[in-house]
C-alpha positions as CSV (number, residue, x, y, z in Angstrom):
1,X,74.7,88.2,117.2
2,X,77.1,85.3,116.0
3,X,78.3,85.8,112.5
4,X,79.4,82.8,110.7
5,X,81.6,82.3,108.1
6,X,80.3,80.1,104.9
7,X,83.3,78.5,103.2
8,X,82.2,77.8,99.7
9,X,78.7,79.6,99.4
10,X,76.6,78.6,96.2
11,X,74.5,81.5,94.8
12,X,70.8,80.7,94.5
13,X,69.9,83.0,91.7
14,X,66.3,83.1,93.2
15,X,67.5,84.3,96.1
16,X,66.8,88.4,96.6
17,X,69.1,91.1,97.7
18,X,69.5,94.3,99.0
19,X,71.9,96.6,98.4
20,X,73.6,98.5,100.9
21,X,76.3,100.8,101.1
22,X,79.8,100.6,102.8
23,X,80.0,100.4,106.4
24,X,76.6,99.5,106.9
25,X,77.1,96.1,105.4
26,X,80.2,95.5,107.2
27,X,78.3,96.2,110.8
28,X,75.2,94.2,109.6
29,X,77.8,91.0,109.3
30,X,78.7,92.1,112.7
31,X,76.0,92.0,114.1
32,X,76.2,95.7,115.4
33,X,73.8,97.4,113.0
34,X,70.6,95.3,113.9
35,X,68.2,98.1,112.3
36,X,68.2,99.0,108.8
37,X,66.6,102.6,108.2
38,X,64.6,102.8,105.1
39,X,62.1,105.1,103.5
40,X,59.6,102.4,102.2
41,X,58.2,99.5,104.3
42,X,58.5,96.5,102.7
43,X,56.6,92.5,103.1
44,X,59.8,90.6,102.5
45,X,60.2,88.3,105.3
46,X,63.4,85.7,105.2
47,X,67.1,85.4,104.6
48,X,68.4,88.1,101.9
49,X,71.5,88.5,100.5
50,X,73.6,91.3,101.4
51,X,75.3,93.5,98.1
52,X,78.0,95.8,99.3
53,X,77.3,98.4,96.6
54,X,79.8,100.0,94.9
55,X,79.4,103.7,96.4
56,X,80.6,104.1,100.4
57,X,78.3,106.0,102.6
58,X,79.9,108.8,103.7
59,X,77.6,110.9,105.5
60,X,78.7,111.6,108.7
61,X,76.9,109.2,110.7
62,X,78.6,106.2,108.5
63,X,82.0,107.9,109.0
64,X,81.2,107.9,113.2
65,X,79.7,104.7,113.2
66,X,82.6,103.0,110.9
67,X,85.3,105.0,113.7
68,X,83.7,104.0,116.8
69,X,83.9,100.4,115.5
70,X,87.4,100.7,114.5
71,X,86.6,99.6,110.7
72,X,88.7,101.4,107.6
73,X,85.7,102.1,105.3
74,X,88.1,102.5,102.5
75,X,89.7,98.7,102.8
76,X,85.6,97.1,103.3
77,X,84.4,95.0,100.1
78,X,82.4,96.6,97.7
79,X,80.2,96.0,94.4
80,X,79.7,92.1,96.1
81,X,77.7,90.1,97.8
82,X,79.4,89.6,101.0
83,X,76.9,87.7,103.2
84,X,73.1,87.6,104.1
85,X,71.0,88.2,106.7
86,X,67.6,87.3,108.0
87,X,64.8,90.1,107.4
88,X,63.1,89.6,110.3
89,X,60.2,92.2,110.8
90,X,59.4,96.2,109.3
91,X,57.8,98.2,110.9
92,X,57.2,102.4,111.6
93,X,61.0,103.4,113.6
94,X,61.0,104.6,116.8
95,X,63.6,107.1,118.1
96,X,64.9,104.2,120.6
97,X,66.1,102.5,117.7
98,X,69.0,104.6,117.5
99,X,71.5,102.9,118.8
100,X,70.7,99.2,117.1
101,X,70.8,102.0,113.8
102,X,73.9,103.2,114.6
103,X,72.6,106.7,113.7
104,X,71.0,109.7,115.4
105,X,68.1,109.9,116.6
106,X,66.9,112.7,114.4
107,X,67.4,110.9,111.1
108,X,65.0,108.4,111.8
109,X,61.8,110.8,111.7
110,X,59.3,109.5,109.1
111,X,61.4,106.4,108.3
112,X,60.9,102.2,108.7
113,X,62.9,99.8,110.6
114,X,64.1,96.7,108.7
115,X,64.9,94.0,111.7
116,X,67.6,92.1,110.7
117,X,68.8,89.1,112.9
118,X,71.4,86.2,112.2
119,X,73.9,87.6,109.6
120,X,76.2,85.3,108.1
121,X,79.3,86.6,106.3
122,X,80.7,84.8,102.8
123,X,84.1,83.4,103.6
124,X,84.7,85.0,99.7
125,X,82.6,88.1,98.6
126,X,80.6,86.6,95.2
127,X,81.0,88.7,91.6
128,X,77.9,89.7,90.5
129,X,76.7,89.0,86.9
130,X,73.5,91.7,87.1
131,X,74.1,95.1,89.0
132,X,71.6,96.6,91.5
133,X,68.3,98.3,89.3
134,X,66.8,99.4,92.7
135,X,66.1,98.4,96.2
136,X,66.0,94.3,95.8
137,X,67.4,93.0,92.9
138,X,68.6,89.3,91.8
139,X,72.2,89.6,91.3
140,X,73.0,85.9,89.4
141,X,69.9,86.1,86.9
142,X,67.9,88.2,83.9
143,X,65.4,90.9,85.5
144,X,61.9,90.0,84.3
């Protein structure tokens, strides 16, 4: 659960990421959100970079979880890469993954758990050159 901080970080343009919405990101780098909930599986394996897109979540659940950790979504980074995180394992969610979510139980019905472990946060979010054009995307280079 340590979170580091990366002074000067150099952007690998090879290096994929994941966007992800406001607070999520911001309790990933925390280490509180250990379980990312998403509809697709996926066979990425290894350290991603972390895009704070530029839309916040704010469905109820994001709204709790950002409250009960004390973060003001408003003030969080976004439309950045802000850190990245180890992808370590998908696989089919189960209900007890709730709380390493930090959503309810209900919304998990149907969905995949993402296991993320070892986030490090950017000492400086990094200015994109290429926006998001779906789930992974390579912020510093040409699609294609």
């Amino acid at each position: 659960m340590s979170t580091q901080s990366t002074d000067k970080p150099h952007p690998d343009p090879d290096q994929i990421t994941v966007g992800i919405r406001q607070p999520w990101v911001e309790l990933i780098l925390k280490g509180i959100k250990t379980i990312e909930v998403r509809t697709v599986n996926t066979r990425k394996r290894g350290r991603i970079y972390l895009y704070a897109s530029k839309k916040l979540a704010e469905t109820p659940p994001a709204l709790a979880a950002a409250e009960r950790h004390g973060l003001e979504v408003t003030t969080l980074p976004r439309g950045v890469v802000v850190g990245s995180v180890e992808l370590h394992n998908t696989r089919p969610i189960r209900k007890r993954d709730a709380t390493a979510a930090c959503v309810p139980a209900a919304m998990l019905d149907g969905q995949y758990a993402w296991e993320l472990r070892d986030p490090v946060r950017f000492a400086e979010p990094l200015e994109v050159l290429f926006l998001p054009y779906g789930v992974w995307f390579y912020p510093w280079k040409r699609r294609g």
